[in-house]
N, CA and C atoms of all chains as a GROMACS GRO file, in nm:
protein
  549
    1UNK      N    1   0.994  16.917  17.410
    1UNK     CA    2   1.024  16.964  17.274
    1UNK      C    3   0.896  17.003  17.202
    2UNK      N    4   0.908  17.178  17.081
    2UNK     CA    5   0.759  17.154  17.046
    2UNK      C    6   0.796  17.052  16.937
    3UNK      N    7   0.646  17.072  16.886
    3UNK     CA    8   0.631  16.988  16.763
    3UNK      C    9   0.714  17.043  16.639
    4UNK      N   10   0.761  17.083  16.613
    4UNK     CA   11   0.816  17.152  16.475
    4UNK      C   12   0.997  17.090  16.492
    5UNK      N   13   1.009  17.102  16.704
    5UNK     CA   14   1.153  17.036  16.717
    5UNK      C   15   1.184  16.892  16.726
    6UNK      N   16   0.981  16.841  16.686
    6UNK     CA   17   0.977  16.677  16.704
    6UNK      C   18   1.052  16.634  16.570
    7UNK      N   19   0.956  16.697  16.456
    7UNK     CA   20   0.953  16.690  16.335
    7UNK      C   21   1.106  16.709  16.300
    8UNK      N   22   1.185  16.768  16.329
    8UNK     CA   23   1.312  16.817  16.256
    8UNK      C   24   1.398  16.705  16.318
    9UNK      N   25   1.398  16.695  16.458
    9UNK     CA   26   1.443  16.592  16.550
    9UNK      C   27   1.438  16.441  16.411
   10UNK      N   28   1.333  16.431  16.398
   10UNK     CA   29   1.311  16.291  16.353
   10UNK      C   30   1.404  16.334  16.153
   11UNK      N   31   1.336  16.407  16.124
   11UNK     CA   32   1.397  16.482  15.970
   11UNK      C   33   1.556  16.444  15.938
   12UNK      N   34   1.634  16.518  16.058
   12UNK     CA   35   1.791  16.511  16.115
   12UNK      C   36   1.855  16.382  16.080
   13UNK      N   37   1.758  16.258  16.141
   13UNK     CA   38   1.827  16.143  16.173
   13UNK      C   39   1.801  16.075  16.063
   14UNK      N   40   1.683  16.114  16.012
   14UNK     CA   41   1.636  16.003  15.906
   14UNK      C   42   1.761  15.965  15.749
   15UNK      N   43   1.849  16.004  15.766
   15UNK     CA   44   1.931  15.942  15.710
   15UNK      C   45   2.054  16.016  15.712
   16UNK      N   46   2.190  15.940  15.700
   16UNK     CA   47   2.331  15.979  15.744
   16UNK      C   48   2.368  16.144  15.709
   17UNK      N   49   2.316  16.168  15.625
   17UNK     CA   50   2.357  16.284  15.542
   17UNK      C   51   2.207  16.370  15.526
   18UNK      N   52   2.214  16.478  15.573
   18UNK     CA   53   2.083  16.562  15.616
   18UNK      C   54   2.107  16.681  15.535
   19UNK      N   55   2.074  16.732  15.432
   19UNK     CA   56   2.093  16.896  15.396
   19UNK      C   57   1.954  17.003  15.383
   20UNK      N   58   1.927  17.055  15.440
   20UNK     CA   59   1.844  17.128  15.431
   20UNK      C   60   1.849  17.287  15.394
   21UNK      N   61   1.787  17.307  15.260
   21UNK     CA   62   1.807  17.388  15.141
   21UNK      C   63   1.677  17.443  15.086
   22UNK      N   64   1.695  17.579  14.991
   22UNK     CA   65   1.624  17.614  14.944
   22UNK      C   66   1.607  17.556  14.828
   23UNK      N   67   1.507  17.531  14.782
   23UNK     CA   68   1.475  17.421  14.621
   23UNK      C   69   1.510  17.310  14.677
   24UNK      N   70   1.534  17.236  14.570
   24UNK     CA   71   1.574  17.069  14.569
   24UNK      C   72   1.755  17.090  14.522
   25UNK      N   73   1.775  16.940  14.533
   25UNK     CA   74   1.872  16.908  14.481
   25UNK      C   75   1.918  16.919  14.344
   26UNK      N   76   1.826  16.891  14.295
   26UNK     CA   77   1.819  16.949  14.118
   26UNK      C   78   1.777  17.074  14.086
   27UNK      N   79   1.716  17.139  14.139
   27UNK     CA   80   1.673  17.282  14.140
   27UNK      C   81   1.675  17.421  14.222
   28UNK      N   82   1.850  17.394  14.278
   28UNK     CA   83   1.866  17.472  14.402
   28UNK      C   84   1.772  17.632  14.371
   29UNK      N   85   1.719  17.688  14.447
   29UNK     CA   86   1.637  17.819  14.452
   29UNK      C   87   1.800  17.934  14.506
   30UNK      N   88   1.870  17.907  14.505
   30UNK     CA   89   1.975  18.002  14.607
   30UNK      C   90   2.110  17.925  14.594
   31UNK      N   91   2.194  18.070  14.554
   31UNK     CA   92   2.367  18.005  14.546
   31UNK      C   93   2.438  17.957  14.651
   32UNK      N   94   2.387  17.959  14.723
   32UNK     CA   95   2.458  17.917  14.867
   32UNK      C   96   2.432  17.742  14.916
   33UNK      N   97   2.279  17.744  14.838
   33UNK     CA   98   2.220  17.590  14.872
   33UNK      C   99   2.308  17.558  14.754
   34UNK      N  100   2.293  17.619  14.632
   34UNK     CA  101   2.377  17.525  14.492
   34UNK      C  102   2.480  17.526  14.536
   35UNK      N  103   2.554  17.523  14.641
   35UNK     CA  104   2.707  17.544  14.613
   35UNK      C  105   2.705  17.429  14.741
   36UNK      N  106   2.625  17.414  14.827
   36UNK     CA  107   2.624  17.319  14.949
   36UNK      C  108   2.635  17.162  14.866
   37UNK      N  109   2.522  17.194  14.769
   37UNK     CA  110   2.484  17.056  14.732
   37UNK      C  111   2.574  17.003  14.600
   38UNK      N  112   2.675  17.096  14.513
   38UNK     CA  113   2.759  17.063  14.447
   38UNK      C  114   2.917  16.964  14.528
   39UNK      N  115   2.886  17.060  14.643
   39UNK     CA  116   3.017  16.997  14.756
   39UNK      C  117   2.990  16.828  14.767
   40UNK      N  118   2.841  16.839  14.842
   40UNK     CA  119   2.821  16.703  14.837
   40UNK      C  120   2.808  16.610  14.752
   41UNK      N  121   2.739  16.672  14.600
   41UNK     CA  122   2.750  16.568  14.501
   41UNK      C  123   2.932  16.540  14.510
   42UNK      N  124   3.004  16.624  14.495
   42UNK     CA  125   3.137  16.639  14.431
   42UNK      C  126   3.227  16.488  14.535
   43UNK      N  127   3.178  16.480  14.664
   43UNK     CA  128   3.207  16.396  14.760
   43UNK      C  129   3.118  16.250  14.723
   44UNK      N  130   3.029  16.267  14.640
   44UNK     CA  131   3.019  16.106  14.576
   44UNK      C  132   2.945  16.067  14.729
   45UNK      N  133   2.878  16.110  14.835
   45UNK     CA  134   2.814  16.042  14.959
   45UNK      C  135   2.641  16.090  14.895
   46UNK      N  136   2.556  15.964  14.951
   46UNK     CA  137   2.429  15.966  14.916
   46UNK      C  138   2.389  16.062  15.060
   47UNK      N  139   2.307  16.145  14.966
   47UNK     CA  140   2.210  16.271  15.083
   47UNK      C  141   2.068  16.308  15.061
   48UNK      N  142   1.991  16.318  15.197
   48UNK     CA  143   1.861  16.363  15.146
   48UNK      C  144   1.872  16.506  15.200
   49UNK      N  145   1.765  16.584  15.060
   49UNK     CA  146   1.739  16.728  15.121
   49UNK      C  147   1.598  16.757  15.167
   50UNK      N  148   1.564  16.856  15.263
   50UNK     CA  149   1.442  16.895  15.316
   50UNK      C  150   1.442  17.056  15.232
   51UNK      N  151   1.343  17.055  15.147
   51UNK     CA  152   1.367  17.219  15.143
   51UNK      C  153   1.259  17.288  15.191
   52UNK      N  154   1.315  17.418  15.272
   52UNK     CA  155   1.271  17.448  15.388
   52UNK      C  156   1.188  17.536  15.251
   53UNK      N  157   1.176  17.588  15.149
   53UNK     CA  158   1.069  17.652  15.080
   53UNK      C  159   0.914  17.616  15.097
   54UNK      N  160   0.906  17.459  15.100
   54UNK     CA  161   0.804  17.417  15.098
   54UNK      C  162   0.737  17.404  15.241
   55UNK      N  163   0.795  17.443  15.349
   55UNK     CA  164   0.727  17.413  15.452
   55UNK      C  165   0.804  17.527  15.559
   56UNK      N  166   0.720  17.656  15.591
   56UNK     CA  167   0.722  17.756  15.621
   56UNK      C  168   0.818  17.721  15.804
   57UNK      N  169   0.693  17.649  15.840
   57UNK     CA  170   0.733  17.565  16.001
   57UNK      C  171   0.910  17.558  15.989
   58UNK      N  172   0.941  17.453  15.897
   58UNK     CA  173   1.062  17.451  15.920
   58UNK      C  174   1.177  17.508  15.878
   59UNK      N  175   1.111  17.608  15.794
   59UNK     CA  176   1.250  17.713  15.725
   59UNK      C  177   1.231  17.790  15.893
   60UNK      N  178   1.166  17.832  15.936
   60UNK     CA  179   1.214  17.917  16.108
   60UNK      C  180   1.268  17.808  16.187
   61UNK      N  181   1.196  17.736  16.170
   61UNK     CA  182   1.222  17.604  16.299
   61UNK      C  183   1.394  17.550  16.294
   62UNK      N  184   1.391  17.551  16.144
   62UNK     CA  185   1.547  17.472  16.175
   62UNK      C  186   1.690  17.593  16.227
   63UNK      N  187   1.618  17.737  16.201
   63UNK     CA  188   1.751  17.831  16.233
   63UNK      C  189   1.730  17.856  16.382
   64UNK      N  190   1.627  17.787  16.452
   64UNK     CA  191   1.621  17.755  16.638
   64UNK      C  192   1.689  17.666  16.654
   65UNK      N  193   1.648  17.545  16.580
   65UNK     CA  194   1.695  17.414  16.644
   65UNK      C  195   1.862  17.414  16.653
   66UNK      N  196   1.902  17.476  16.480
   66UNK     CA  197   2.042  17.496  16.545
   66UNK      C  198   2.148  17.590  16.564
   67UNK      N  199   2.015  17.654  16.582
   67UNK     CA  200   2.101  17.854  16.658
   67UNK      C  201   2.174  17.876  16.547
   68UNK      N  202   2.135  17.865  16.431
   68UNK     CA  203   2.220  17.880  16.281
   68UNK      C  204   2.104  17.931  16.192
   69UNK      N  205   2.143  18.078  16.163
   69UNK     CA  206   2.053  18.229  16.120
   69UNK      C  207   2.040  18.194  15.956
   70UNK      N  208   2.112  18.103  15.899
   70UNK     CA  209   2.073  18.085  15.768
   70UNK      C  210   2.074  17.914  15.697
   71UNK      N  211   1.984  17.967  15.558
   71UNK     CA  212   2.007  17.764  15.497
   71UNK      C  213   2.070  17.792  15.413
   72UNK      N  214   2.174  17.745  15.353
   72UNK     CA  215   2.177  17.557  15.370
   72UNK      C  216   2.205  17.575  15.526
   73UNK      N  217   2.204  17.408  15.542
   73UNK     CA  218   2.266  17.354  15.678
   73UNK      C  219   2.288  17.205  15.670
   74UNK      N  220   2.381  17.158  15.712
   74UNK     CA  221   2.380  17.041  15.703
   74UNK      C  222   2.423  16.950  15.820
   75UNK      N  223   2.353  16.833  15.819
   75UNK     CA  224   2.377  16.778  15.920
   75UNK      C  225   2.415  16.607  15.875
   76UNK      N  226   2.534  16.573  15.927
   76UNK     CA  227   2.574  16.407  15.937
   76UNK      C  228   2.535  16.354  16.036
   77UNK      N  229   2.451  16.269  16.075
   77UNK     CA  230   2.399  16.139  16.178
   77UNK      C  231   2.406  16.219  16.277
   78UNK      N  232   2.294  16.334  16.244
   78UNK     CA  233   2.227  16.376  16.356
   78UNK      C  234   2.266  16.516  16.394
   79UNK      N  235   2.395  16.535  16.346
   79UNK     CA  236   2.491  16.645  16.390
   79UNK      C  237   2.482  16.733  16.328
   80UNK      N  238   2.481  16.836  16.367
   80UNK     CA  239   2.516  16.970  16.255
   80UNK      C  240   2.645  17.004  16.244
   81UNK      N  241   2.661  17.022  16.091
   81UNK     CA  242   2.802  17.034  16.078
   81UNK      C  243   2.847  17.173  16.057
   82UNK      N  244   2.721  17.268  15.972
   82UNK     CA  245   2.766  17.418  15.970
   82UNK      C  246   2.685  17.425  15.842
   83UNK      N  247   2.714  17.566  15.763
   83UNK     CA  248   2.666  17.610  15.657
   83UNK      C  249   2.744  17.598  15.530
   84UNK      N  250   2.724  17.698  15.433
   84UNK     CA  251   2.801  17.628  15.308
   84UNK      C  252   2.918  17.699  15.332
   85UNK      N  253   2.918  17.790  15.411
   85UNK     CA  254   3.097  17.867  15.361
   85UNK      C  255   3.140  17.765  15.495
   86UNK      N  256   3.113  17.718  15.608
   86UNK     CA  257   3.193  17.581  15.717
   86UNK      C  258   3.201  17.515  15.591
   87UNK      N  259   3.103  17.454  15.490
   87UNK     CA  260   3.127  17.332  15.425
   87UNK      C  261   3.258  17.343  15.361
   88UNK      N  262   3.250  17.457  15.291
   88UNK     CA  263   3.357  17.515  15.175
   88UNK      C  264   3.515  17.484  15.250
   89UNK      N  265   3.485  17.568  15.361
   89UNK     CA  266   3.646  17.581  15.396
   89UNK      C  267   3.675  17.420  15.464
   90UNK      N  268   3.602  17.366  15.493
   90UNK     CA  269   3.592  17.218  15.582
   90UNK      C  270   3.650  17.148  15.427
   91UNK      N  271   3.537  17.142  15.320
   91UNK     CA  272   3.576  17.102  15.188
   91UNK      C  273   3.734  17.097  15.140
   92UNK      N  274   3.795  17.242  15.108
   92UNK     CA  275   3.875  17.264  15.083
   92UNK      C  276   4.027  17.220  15.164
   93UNK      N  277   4.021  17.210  15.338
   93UNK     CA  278   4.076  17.170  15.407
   93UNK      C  279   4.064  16.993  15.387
   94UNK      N  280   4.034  16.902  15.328
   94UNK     CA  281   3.998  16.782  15.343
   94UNK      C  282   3.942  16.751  15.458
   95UNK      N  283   3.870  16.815  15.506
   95UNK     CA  284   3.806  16.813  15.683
   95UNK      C  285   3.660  16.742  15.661
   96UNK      N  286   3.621  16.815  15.509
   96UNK     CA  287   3.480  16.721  15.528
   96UNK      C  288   3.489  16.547  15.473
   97UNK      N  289   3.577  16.567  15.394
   97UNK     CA  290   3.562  16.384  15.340
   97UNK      C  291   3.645  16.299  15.476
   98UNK      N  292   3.716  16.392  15.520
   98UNK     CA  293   3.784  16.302  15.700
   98UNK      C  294   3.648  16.297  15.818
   99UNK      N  295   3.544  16.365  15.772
   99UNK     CA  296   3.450  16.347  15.881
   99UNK      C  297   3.353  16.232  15.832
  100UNK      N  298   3.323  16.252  15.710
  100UNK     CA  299   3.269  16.203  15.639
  100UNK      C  300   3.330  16.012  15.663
  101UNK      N  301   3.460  16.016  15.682
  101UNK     CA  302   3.468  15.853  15.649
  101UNK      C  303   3.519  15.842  15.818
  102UNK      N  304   3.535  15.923  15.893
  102UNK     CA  305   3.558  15.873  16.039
  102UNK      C  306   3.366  15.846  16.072
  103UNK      N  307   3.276  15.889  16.043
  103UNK     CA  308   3.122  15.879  16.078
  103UNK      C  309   3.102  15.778  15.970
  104UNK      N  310   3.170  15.708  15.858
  104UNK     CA  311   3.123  15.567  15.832
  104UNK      C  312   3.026  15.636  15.746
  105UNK      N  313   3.004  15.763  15.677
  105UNK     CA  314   2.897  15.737  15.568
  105UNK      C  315   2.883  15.727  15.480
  106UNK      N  316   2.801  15.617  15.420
  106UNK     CA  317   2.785  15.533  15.279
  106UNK      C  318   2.780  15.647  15.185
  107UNK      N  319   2.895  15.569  15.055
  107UNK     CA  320   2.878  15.664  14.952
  107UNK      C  321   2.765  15.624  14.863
  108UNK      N  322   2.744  15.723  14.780
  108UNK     CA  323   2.621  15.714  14.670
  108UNK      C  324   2.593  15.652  14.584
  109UNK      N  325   2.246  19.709  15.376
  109UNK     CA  326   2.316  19.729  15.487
  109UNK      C  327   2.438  19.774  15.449
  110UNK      N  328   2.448  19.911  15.494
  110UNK     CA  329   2.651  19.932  15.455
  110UNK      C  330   2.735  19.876  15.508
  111UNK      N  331   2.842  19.837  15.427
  111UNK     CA  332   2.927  19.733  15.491
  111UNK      C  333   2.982  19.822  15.624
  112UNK      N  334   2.976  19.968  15.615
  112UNK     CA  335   3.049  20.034  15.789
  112UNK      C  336   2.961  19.979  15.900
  113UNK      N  337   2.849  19.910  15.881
  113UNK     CA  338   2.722  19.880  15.994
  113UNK      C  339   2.782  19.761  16.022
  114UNK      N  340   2.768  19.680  15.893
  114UNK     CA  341   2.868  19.498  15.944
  114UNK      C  342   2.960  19.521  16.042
  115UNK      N  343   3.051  19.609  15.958
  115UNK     CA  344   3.186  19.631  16.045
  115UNK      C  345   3.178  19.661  16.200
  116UNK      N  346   3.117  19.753  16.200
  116UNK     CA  347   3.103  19.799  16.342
  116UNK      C  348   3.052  19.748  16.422
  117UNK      N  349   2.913  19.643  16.420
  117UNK     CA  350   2.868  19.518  16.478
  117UNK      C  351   2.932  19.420  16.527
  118UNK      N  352   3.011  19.375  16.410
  118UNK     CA  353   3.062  19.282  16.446
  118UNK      C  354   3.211  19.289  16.506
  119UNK      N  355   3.254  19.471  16.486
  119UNK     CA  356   3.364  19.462  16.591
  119UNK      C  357   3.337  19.455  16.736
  120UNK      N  358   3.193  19.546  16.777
  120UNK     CA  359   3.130  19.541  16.901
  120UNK      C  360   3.083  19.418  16.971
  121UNK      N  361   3.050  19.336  16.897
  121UNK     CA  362   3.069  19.173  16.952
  121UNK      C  363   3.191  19.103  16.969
  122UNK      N  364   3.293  19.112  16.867
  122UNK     CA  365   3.419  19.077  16.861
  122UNK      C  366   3.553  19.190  16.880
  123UNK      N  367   3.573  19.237  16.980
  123UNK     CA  368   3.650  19.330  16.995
  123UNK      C  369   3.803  19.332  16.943
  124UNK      N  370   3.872  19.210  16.943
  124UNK     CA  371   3.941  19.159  16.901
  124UNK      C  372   4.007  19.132  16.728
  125UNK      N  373   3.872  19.154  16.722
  125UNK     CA  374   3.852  19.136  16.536
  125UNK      C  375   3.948  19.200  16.469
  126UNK      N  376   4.022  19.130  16.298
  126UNK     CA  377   4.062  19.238  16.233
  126UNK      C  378   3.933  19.190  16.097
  127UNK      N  379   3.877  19.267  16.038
  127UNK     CA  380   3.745  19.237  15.991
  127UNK      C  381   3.775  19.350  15.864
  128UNK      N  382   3.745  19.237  15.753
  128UNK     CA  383   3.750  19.311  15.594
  128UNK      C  384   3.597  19.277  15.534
  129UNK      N  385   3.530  19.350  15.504
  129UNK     CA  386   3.391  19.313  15.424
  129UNK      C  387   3.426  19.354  15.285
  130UNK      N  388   3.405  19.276  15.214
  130UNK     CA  389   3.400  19.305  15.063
  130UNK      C  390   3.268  19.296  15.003
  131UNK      N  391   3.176  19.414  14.931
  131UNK     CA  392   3.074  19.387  14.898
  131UNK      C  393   3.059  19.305  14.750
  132UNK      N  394   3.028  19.214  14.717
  132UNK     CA  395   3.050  19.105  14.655
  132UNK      C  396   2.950  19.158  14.506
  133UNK      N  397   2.851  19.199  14.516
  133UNK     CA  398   2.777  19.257  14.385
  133UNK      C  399   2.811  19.391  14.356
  134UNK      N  400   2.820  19.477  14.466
  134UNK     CA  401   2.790  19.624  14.437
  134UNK      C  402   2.689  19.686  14.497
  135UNK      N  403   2.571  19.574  14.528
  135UNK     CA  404   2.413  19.616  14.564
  135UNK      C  405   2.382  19.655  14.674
  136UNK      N  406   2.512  19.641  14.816
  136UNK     CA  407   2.453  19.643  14.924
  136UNK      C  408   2.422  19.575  15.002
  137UNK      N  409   2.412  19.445  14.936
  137UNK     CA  410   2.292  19.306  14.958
  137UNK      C  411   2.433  19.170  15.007
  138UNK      N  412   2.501  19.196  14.891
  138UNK     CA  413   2.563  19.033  14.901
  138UNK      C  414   2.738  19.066  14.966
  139UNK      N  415   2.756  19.030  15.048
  139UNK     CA  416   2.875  19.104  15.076
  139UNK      C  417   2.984  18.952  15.138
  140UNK      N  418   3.112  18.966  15.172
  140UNK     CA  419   3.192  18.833  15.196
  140UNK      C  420   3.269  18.901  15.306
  141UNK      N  421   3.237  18.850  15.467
  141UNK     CA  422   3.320  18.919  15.586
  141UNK      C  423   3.473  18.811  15.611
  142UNK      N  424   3.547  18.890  15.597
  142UNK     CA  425   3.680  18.768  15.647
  142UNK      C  426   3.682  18.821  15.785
  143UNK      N  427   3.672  18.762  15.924
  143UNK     CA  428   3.691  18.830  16.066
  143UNK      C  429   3.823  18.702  16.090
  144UNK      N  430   3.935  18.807  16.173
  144UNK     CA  431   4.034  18.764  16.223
  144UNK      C  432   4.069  18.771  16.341
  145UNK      N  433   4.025  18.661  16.431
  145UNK     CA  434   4.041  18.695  16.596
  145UNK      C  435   4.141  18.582  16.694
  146UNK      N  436   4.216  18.652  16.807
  146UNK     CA  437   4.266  18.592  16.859
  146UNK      C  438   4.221  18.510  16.946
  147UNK      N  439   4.078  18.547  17.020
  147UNK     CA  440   3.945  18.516  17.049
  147UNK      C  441   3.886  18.400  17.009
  148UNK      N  442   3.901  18.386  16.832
  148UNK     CA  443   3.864  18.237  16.806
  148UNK      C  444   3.916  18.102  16.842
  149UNK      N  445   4.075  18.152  16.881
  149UNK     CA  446   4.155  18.058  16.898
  149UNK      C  447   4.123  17.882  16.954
  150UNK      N  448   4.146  17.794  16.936
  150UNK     CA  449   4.092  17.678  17.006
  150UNK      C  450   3.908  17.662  16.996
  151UNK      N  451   3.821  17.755  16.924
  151UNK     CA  452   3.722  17.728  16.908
  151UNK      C  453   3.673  17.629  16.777
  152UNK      N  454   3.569  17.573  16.779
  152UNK     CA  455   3.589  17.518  16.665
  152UNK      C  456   3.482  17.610  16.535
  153UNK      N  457   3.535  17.525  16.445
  153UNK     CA  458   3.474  17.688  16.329
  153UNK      C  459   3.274  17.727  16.334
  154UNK      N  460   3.207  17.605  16.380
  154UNK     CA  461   3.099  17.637  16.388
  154UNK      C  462   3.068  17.779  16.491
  155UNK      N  463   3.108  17.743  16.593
  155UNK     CA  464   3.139  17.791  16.733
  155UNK      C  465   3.171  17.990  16.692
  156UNK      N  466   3.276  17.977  16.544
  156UNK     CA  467   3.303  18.142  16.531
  156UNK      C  468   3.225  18.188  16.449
  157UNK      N  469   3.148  18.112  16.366
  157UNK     CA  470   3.041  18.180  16.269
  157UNK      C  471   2.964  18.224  16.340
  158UNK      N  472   2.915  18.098  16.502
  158UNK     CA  473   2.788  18.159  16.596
  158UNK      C  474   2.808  18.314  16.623
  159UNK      N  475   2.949  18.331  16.685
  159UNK     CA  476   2.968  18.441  16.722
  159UNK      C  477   2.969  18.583  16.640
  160UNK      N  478   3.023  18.566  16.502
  160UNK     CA  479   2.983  18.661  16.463
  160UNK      C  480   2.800  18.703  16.404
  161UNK      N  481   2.730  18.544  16.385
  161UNK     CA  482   2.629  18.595  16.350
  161UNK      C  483   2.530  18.666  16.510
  162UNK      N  484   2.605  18.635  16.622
  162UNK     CA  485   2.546  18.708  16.718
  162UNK      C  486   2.548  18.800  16.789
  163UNK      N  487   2.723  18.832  16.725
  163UNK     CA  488   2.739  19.005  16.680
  163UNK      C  489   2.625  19.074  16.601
  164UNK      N  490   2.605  19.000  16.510
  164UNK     CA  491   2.488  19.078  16.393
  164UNK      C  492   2.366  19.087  16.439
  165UNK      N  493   2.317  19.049  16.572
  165UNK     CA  494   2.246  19.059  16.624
  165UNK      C  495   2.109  19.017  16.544
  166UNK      N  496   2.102  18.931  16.460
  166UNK     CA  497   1.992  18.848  16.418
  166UNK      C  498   1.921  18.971  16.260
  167UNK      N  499   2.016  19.050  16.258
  167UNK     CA  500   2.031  19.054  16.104
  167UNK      C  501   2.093  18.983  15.969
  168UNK      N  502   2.149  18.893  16.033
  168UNK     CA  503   2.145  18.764  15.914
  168UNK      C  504   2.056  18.691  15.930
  169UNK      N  505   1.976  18.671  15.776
  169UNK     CA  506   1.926  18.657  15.732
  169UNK      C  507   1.810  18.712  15.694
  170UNK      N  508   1.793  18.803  15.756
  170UNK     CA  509   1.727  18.916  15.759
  170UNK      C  510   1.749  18.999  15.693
  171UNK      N  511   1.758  19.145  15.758
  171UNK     CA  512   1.837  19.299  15.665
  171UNK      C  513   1.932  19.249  15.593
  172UNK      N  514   2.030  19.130  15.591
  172UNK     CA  515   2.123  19.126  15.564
  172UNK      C  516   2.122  18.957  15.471
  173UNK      N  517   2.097  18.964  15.335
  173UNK     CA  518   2.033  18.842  15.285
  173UNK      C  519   2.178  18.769  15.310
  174UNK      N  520   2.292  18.781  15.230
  174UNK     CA  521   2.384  18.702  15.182
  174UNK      C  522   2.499  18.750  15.207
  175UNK      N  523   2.549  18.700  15.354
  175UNK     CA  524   2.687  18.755  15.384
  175UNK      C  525   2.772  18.615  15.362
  176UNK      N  526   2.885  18.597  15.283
  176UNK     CA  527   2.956  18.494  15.277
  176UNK      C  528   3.077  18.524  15.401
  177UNK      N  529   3.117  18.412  15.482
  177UNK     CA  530   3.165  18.425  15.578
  177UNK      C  531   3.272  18.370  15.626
  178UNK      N  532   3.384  18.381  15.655
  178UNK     CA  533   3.522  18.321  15.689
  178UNK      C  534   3.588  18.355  15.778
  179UNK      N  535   3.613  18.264  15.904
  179UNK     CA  536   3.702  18.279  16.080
  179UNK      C  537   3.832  18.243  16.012
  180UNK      N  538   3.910  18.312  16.096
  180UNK     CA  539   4.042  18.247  16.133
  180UNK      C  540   4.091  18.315  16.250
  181UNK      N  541   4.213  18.244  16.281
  181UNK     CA  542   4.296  18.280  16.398
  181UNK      C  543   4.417  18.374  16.334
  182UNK      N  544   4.451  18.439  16.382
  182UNK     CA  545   4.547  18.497  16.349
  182UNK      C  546   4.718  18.423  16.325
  183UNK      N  547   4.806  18.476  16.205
  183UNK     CA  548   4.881  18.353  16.158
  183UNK      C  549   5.008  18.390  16.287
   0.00000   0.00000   0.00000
């Protein structure tokens, strides 16, 4: 693995709920990240974000690691789950709060 | 990117496709693809976004900033 797939490798896991976005959580840079991270506030589960703005390496690195051409992205315990329009329709289907409590993750 | 370029991409990857682009601003830029394939069937939804973004041949995110995106199977 290179180093950039060490770094993300370790990023991924470091806690249940992974989103990686442009801006922060409070300051999405892009409607697509604001609309990822409204889903998740709206689901009441605690999440950390990486935003790939600040670190060039991994805004490319993470659309290798998971053959997924744009951010947001999100990943549960390790997994990638998809982008914000997967989140949306996953959302809307009750598919994400059923993944969400079959993977056991702590709410916020 | 004109939405006839989306279209045609991503029918040439997805032959199967019934594929509506709606350009979402006006600009060119932000557009929303609904693709409808029999093809997707039994895939799971990550699995059909791959495919059409590899129809697009790695112009998303690229030439192509903000395509909003939606699979289904046919009803």
């Amino acid at each position: 693995m290179t180093d950039v797939n060490t770094r993300i490798d370790t990023l991924v896991k470091q806690s249940d709920v992974v989103l990686f976005m442009k801006g922060t959580a409070l300051f999405p840079q892009c409607g697509f990240s604001s609309r990822a991270v409204a889903i998740l506030d709206h689901l009441g589960v605690a999440f950390q974000t990486v935003d790939v703005l600040q670190d060039p390496e991994i805004r490319q690195g993470i659309k290798d690691y998971s053959d997924w051409p744009t951010v947001p992205q999100l990943y549960v315990k390790g997994e990638f789950v998809g982008g914000s329009d997967i989140m949306m329709e996953m959302f809307e289907a009750g598919e994400l709060q059923q993944l969400l409590t079959d993977k056991q993750v702590a709410r916020a | 990117m004109p939405a006839a370029e989306i279209e045609s991409l991503i029918r040439e990857g997805i032959p199967d496709a019934r594929i509506e682009i709606v350009d979402l601003a006006g600009d060119g830029d932000h557009y929303e693809a609904r693709v409808v394939a029999e093809s997707f069937r039994g895939q799971p939804r990550i699995k059909q976004h791959q495919r059409v973004y590899q129809a697009l041949g790695g112009r998303m995110g690229n030439e192509l900033h903000a395509l909003k995106l939606s699979t289904s199977v046919p009803e």
